[in-house]
Residue, then its C-alpha position, 0 to 999 in steps of 0.5 A: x497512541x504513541x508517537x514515535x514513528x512516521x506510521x503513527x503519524x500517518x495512521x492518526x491522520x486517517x483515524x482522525x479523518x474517519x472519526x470525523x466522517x461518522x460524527x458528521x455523517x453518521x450521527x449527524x446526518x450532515x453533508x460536507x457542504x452544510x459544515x462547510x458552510x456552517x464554518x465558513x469554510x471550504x469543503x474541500x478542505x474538510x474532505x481531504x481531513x476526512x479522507x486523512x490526506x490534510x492535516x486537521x488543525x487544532x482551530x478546525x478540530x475545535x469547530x468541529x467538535x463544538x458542531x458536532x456536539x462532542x462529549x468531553x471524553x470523545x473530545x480527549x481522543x480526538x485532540x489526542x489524534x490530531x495532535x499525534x497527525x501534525x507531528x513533524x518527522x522526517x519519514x526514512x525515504x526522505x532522502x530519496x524525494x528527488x527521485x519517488x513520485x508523489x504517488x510513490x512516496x503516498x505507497x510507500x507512507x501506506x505500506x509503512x503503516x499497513x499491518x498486511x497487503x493483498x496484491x495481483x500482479x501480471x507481469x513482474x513479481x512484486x516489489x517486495x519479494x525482489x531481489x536487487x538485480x531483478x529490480x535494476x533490470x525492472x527499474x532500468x526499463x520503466x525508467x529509462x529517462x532516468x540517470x544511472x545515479x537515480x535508478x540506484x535511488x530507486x533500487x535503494x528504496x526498493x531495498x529499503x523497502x523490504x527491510x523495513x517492512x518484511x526482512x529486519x523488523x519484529x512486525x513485518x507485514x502480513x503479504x498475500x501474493x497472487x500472481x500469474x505463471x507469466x510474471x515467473x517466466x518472463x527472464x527479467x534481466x537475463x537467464x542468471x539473474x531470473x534464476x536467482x529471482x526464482x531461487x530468492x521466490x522459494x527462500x522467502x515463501x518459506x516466511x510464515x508472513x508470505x504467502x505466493x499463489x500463482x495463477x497457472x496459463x491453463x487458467x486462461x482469461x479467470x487469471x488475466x486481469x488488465x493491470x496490478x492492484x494492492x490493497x492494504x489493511x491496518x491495524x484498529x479502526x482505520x480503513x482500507x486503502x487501494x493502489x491501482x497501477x497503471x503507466x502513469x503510476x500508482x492511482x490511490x483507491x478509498x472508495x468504499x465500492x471500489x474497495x469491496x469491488x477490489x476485494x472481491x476480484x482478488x477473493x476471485x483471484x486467489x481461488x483460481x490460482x494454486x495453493x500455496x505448496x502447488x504454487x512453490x513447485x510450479x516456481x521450483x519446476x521453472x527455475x529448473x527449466x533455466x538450469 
């Protein structure tokens, strides 16, 4: 595995940690309290290497691996992931910590990595597919306790976003939209500026890589969900991971359930919601509307 991006740092973390999970759960049988105990150490630490959010060390992955009986091969594997996930490297939105949230800039590190999304929105289009000064009105709103200076931090990151992930990268990411009639309708930052958002919907629809579904209001409560939700998959052996909004931000989401549970919804979702061409004259009969 290579080394030279923040993604492969990210990436071996979490491949590291579900490497780990199946030695000591699948093949061992053992819970985290009976390794931690046999270590001397505590559990909860094991569970954040597990669960990729704490870097495992060379001195644990040692213990580890002499525990869990690891073969020489497997063993060259192993301190080959570890070593990629403590590698240290400033990631490109690192400029901008004084004005992302931790669970923001936790979005951000799984939207770099991640090969595709699914994501259901209500209200707002997502982030992705925004242009500029739709997410100035959207980021001058929700948050208004900021400075003029920190909302273009924010906007900036937005923008960034989409360069690196959609728009200027040779492996952009796979995106499938659902998303309701409400979140094309409500004029975000003014008629003019909703116009061009709509405009900006059908140019970048034509991407192979986007694909929009929106959910018409005859749907009614099959469309109405409390709140937006991504969920997003990566390359190789690594597992899925969540993100839930709400007003306090974005809740992270791993749990095998909550996932299935997640996956399940937006399946549901898609299948109520338009077709793909459907959808785009539904965006092309609104922008109309605001001529």
């Amino acid at each position: 595995m290579a080394t030279n991006n923040t993604s492969t740092v990210l990436m071996s973390r979490i491949a590291l940690g579900r490497a780990l999970r199946r030695l000591r759960d699948e093949e061992h049988g053992l819970k985290l309290t009976e390794v931690a105990k046999k270590l001397g150490c505590d559990d909860s630490m094991l569970s954040r290497i597990e669960n990729g959010k704490r870097a495992c060390s060379q001195e644990m992955l040692g213990k580890l691996m002499d525990l869990f009986q690891v073969s020489a091969e497997q063993r060259e594997e192993l301190a080959r992931l570890q070593a990629d996930s403590n590698e240290r490297r400033s990631p490109w939105w690192a400029p901008y910590r004084d004005v992302i949230s931790s669970s923001y800039e936790q979005n951000i590190s799984f939207e770099n990595a991640a090969q595709s999304v699914r994501e259901y929105q209500l209200a707002l289009l997502p982030g992705l597919l925004q242009t500029e000064e739709y997410a100035r009105a959207v980021t001058s709103v929700g948050f208004a306790s900021l400075g003029p200076d920190q909302i273009d931090g924010l906007v900036e990151v937005r923008l960034m976003r989409q360069r690196k992930r959609l728009l200027e990268t040779e492996t952009p990411l796979q995106c499938h939209y659902v998303i309701t009639q409400a979140a094309l309708e409500f004029e975000v930052g003014g008629r003019a500026v909703h116009r061009q958002q709509l405009d900006h919907l059908l140019g970048i629809t034509d991407r192979p890589e986007v694909k929009v579904q929106v959910i018409p209001y005859e749907k009614g409560e099959e469309g109405c969900q409390i709140a937006g939700f991504r969920v997003y998959e990566f390359p190789g052996d690594v597992p899925e991971v969540a993100f839930s909004e709400s007003v306090a931000g974005s809740v992270p989401i791993d749990d095998p359930r909550d996932l299935r549970r997640l996956n399940r919804l937006f399946r549901a979702l898609a299948s109520t919601a338009l077709g793909p061409d459907a959808s785009r004259d539904l965006v092309a009969r609104i922008k109309d509307r605001k001529e």
